[in-house]
C-alpha positions in Angstrom: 151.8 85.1 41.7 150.3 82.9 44.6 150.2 78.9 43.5 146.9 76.9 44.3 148.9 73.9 46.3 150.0 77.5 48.7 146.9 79.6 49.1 144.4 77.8 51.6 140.5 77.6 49.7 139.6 75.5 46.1 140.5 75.4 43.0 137.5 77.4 42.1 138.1 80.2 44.3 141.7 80.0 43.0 140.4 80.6 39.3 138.0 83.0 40.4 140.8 85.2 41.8 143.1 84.9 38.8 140.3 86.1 36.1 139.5 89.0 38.4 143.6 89.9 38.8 143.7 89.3 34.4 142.9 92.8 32.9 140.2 93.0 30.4 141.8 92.3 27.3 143.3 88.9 28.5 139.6 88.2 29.5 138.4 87.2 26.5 141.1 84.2 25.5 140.0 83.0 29.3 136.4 82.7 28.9 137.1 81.0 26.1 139.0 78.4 27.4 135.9 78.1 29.6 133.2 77.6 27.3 135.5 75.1 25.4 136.0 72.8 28.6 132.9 73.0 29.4 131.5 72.1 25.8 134.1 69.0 26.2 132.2 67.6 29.0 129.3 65.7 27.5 131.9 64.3 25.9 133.9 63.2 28.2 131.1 61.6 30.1 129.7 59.8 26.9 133.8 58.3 26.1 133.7 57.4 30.0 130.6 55.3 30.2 131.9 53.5 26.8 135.4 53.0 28.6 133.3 51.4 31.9 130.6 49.4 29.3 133.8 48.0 27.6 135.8 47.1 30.5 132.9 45.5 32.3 131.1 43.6 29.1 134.6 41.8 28.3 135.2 41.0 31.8 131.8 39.0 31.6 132.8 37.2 28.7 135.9 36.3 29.6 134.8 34.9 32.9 132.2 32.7 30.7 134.6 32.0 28.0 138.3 31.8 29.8 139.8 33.3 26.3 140.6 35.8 25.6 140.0 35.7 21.9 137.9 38.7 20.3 136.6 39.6 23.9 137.1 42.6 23.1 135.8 43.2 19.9 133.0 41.6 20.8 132.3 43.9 24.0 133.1 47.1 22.3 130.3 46.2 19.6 128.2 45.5 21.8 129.0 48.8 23.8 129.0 51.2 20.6 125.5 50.2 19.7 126.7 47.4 17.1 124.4 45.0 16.2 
């Protein structure tokens, strides 16, 4: 078997190769590996903005408050859509 970091091309073309290498009846648990990462993705992006709202709210009330004290409970409420 050829590694990705040793072949020359993406990681795409890499993946592409290996399904088409796989026979048929391994097919099946690998597309659904597929569809489950890519399901996972609006996730991901949605927990990622929260992380980047979190960080960048409490940084903001730190800098006005110098404490640190419930900074950041207060910036992931507001972040999360707390009143």
């Amino acid at each position: 078997m050829i590694y990705w970091k040793q072949r020359r091309g993406s990681l795409l073309e890499f993946l592409i190769d290996i399904d088409f290498s796989l026979k048929p009846s391994s097919l099946a648990p690998v597309l659904a590996l597929y569809v489950l990462a890519i399901s996972q993705l609006p996730i991901a992006i949605k927990t990622s903005a929260e992380l980047a709202c979190i960080g960048e709210v409490s940084n903001q009330l730190w800098k006005r408050s110098k404490t640190h004290a419930n900074v950041n409970v207060i910036a992931v409420q507001k972040c999360n859509g707390a009143p």
